[in-house]
Backbone as JSON Lines, residues from 0, in Angstrom:
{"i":0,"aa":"X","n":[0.86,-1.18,0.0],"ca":[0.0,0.0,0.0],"c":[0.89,1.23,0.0]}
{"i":1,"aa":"X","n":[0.31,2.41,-0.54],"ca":[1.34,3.52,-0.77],"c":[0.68,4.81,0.3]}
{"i":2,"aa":"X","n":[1.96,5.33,0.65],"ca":[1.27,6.39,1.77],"c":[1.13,7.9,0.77]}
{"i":3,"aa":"X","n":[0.37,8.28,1.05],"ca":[-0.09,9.48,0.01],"c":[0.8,10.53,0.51]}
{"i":4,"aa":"X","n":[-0.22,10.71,2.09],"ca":[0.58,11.64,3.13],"c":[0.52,11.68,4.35]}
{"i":5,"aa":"X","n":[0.99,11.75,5.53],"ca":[1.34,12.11,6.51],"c":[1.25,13.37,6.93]}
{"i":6,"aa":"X","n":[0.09,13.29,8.45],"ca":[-0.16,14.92,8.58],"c":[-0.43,14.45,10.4]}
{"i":7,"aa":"X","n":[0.42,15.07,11.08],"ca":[0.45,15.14,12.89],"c":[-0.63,15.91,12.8]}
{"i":8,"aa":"X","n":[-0.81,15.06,14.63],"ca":[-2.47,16.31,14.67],"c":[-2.17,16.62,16.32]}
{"i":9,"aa":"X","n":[-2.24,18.12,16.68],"ca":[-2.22,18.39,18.0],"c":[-3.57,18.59,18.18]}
{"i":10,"aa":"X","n":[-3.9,18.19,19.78],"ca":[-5.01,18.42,20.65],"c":[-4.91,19.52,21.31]}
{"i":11,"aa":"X","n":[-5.67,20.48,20.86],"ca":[-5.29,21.55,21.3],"c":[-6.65,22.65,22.17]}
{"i":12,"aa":"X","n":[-6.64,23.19,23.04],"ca":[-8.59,23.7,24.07],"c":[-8.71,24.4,23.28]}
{"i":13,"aa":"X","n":[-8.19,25.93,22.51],"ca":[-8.74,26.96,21.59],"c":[-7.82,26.79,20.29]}
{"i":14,"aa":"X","n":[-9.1,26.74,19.39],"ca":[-8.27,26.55,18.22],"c":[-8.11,27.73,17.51]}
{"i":15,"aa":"X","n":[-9.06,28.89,17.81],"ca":[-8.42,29.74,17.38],"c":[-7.29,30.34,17.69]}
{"i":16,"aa":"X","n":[-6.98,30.3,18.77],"ca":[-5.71,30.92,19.72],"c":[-4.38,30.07,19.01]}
{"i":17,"aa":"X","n":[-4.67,28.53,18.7],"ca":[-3.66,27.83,18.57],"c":[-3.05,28.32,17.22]}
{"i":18,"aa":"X","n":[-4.4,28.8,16.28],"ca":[-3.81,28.97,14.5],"c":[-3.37,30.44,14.37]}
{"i":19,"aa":"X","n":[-3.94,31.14,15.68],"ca":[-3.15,32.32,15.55],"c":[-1.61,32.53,15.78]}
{"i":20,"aa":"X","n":[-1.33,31.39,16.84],"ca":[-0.24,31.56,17.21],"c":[0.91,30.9,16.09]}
{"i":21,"aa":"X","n":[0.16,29.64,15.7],"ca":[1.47,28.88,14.96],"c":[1.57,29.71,13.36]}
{"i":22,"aa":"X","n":[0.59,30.35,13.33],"ca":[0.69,30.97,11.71],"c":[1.49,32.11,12.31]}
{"i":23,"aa":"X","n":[1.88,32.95,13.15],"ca":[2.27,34.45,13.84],"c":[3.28,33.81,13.69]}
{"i":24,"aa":"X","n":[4.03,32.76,14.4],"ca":[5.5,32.59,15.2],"c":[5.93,31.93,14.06]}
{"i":25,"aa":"X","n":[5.19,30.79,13.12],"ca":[6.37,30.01,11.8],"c":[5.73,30.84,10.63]}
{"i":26,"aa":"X","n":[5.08,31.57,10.45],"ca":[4.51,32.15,9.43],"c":[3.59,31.23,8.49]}
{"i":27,"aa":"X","n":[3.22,30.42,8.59],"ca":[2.01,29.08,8.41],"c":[0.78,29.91,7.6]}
{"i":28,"aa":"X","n":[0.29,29.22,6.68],"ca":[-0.53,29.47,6.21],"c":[-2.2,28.51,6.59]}
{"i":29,"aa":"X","n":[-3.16,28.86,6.78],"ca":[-4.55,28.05,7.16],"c":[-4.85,27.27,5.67]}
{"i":30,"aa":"X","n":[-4.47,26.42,5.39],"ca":[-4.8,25.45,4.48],"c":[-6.37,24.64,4.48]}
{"i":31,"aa":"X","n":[-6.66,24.57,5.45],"ca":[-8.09,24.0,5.68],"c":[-8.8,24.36,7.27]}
{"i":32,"aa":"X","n":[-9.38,24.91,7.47],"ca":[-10.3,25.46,8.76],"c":[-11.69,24.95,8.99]}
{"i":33,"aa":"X","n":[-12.01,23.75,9.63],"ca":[-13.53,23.4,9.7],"c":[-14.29,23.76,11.28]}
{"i":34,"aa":"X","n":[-13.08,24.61,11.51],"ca":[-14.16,25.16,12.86],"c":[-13.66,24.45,13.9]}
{"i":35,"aa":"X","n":[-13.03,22.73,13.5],"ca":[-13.21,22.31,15.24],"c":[-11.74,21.3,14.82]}
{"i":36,"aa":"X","n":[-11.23,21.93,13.13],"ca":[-9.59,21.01,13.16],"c":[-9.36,22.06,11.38]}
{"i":37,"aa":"X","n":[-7.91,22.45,11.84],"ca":[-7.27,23.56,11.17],"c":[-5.85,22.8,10.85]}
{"i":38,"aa":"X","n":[-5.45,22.91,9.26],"ca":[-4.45,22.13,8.65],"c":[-3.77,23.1,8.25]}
{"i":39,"aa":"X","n":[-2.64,23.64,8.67],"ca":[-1.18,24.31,8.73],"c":[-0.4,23.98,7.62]}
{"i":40,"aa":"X","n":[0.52,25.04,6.74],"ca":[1.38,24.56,6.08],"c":[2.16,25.99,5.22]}
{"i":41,"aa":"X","n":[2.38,25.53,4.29],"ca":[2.76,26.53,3.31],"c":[1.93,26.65,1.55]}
{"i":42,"aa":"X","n":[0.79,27.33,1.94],"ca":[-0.14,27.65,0.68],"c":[1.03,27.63,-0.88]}
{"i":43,"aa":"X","n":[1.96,27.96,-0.8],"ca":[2.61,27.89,-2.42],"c":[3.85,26.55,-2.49]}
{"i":44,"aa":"X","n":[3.14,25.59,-1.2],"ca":[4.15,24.28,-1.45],"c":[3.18,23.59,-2.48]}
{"i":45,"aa":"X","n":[3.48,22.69,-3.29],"ca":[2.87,21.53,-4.5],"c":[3.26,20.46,-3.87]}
{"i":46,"aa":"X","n":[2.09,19.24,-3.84],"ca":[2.07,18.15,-4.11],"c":[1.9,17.33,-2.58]}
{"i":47,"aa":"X","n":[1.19,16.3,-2.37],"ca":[0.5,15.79,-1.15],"c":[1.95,15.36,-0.47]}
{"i":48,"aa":"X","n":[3.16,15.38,-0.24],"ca":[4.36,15.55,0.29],"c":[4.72,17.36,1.05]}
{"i":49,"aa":"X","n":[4.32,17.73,0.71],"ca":[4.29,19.13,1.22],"c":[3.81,19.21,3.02]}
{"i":50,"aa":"X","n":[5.29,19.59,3.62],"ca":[4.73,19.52,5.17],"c":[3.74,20.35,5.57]}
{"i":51,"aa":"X","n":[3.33,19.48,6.31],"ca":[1.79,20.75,7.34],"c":[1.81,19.5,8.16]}
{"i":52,"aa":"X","n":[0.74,20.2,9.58],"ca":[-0.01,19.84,10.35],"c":[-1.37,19.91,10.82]}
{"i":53,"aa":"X","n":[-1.7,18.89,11.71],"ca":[-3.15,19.82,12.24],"c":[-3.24,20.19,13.61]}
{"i":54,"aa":"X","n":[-4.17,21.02,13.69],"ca":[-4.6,21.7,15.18],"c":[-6.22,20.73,15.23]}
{"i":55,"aa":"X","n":[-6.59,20.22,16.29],"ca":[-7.42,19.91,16.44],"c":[-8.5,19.9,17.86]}
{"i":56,"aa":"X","n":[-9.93,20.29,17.71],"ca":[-10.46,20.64,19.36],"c":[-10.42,19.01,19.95]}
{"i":57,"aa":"X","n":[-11.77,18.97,18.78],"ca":[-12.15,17.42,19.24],"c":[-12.92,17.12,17.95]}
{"i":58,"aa":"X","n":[-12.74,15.68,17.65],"ca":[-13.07,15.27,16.12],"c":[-14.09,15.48,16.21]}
{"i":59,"aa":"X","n":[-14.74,15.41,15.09],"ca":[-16.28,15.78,14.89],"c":[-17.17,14.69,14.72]}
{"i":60,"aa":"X","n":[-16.63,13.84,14.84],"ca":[-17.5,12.51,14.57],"c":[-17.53,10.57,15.1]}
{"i":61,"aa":"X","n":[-15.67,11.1,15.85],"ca":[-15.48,9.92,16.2],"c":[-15.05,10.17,17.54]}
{"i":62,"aa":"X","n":[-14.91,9.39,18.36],"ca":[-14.8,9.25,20.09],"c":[-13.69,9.55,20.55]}
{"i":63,"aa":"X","n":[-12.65,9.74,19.93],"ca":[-11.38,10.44,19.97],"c":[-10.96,10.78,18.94]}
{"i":64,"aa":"X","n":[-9.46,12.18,19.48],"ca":[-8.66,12.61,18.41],"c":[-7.83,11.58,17.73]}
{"i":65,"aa":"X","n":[-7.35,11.15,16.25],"ca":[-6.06,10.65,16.49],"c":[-4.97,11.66,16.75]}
{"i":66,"aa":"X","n":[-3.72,10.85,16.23],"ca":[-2.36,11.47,16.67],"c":[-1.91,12.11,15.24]}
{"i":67,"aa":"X","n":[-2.04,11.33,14.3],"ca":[-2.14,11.36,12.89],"c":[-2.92,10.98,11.97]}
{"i":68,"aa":"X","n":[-2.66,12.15,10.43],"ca":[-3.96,11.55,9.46],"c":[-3.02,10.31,8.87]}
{"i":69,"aa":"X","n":[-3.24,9.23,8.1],"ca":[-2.28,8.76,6.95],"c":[-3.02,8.47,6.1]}
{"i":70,"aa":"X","n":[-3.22,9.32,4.67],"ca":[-3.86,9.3,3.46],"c":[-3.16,8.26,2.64]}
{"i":71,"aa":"X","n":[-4.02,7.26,1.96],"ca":[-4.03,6.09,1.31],"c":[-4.91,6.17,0.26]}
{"i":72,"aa":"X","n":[-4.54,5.04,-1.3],"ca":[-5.27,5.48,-2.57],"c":[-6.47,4.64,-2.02]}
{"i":73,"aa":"X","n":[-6.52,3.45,-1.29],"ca":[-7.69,2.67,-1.18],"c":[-7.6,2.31,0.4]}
{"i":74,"aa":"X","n":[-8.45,3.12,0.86],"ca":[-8.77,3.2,2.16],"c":[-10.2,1.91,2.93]}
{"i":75,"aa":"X","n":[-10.44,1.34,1.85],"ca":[-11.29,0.08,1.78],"c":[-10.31,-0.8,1.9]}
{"i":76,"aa":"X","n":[-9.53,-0.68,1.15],"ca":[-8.36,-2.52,1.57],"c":[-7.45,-2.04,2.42]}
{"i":77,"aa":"X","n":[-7.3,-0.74,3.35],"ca":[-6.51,-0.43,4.26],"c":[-7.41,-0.99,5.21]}
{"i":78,"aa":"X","n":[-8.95,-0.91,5.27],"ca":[-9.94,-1.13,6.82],"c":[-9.77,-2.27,6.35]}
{"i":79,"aa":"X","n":[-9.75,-3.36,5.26],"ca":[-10.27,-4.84,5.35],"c":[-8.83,-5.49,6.25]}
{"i":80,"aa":"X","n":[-7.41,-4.85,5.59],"ca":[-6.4,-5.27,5.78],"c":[-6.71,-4.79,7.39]}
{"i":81,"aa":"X","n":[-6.35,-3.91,8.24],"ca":[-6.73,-4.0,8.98],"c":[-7.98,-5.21,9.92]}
{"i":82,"aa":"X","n":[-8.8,-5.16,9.62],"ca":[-9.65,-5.99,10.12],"c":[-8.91,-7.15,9.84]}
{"i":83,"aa":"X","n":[-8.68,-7.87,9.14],"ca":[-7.84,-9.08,8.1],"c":[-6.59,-9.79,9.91]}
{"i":84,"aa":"X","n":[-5.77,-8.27,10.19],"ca":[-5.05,-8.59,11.56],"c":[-5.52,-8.22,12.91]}
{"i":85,"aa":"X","n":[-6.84,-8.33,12.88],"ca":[-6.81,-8.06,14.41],"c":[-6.79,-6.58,14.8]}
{"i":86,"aa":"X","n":[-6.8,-5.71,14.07],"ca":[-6.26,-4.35,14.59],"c":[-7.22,-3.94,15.16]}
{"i":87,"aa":"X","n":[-7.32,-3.01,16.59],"ca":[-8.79,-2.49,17.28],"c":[-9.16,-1.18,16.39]}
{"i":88,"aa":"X","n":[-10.32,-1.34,15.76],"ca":[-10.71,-0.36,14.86],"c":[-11.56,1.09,16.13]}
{"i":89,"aa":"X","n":[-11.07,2.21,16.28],"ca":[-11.73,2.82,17.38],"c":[-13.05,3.12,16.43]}
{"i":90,"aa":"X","n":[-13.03,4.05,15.51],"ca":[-13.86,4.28,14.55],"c":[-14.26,3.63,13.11]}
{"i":91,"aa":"X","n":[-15.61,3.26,13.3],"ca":[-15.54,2.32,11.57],"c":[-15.37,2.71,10.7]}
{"i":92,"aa":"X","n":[-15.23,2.43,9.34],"ca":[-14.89,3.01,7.98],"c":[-16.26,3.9,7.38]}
{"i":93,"aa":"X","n":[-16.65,5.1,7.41],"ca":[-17.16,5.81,7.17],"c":[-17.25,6.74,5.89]}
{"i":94,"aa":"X","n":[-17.75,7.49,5.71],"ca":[-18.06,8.52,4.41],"c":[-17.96,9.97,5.48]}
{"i":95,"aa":"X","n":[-17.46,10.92,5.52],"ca":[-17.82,12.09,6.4],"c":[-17.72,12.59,5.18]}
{"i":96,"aa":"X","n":[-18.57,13.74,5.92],"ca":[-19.42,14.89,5.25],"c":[-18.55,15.99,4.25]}
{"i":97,"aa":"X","n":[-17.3,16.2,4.65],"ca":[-16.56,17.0,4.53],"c":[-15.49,16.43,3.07]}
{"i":98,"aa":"X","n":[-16.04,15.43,2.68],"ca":[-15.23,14.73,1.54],"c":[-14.17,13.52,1.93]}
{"i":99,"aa":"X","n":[-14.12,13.09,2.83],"ca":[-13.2,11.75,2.93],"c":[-14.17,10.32,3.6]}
{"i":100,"aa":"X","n":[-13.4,8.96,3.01],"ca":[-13.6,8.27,3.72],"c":[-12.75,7.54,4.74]}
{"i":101,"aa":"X","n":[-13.14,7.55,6.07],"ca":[-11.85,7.09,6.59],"c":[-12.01,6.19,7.49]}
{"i":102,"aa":"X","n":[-11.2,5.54,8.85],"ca":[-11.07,5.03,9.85],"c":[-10.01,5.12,10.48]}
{"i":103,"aa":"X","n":[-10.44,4.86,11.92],"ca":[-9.62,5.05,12.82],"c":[-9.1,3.9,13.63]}
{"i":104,"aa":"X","n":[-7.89,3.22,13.65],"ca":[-7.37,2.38,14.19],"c":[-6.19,2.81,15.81]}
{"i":105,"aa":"X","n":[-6.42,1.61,16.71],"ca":[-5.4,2.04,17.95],"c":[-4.03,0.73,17.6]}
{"i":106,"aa":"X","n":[-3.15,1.52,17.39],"ca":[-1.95,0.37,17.71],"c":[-1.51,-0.28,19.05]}
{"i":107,"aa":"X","n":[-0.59,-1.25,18.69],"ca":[-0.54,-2.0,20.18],"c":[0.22,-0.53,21.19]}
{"i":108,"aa":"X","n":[0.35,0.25,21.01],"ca":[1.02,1.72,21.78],"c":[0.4,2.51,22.19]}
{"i":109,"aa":"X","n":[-1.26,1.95,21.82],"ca":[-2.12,3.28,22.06],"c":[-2.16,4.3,21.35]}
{"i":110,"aa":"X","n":[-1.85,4.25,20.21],"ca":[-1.77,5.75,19.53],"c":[-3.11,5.31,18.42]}
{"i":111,"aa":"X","n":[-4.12,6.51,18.85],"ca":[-5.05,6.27,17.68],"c":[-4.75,6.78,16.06]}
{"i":112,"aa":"X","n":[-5.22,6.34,15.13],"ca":[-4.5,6.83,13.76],"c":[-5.68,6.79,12.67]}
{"i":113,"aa":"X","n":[-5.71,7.95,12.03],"ca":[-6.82,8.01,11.11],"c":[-6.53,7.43,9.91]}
{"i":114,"aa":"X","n":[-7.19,6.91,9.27],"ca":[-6.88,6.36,7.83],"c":[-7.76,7.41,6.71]}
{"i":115,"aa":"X","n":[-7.66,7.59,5.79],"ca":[-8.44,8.23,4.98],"c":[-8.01,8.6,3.48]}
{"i":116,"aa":"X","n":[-8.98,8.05,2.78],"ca":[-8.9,8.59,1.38],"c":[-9.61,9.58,0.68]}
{"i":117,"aa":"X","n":[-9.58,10.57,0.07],"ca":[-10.37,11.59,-0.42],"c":[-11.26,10.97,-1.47]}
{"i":118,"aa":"X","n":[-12.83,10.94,-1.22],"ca":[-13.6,10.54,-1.85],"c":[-13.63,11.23,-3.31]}
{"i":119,"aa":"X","n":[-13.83,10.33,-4.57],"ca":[-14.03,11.24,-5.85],"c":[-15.2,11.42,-6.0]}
C-alpha cells in the first residue's frame, strides 16, 4: 500500500488561539479550517508531500482525536487489511461529510491513527 501523506495532529482547548499563534511565530498558512480542526502549512508548497499539520479541538465525529492523518489510494483494503489482523478499529470506515472516507485504528502503543482517502 502507498502512503499518500502524513499529517500530525495536535489536541489543542482553543483553536483559534492555537492557528493564531502557529501561523504568527512560523509564518504558516490556514490550508483547511472546519471550525473544530485547522491544517497548517505553506499555501505555495505543491504536491501531497508538502509539510503541514493539524490543530485539532475534538473530532467531529469519532470518540477520539487521532495522533495522525495517513492518506491512502484505497482506504477500503486499508480497513479490510486491517480488520484481516486483528487491529482495534476505534472508529468504523465511514463517508464524512466533509469529503473523505476514513477510519480510525489504535496500535498496540495506544496511539489512535486516522486512515483516509479523499472521496471522488
Amino acid at each position: 500500500m502507498e502512503l499518500v501523506r502524513a499529517v500530525p495532529i495536535l489536541t489543542v482547548d482553543d483553536l483559534d488561539e492555537a492557528v493564531r499563534m502557529y501561523t504568527s511565530l512560523l509564518g504558516l498558512d490556514v490550508l483547511m479550517n472546519h471550525g473544530w480542526i485547522a491544517t497548517l502549512g505553506n499555501s505555495d508548497a505543491t504536491g501531497g508531500a508538502a509539510p503541514q499539520f493539524s490543530l485539532m479541538t475534538a473530532d467531529a465525529t469519532a470518540p477520539v482525536n487521532p495522533v495522525a492523518s495517513l492518506q491512502v489510494p484505497d482506504v477500503d483494503a486499508a480497513y479490510a487489511q486491517a480488520l484481516a489482523d486483528g487491529v482495534e478499529i476505534v472508529h468504523p470506515l465511514c463517508d464524512e461529510e466533509w469529503g473523505v472516507r476514513r477510519f480510525f485504528f489504535r496500535d498496540a502503543d495506544g496511539n489512535v491513527v486516522n486512515v483516509l482517502s479523499h472521496r471522488r
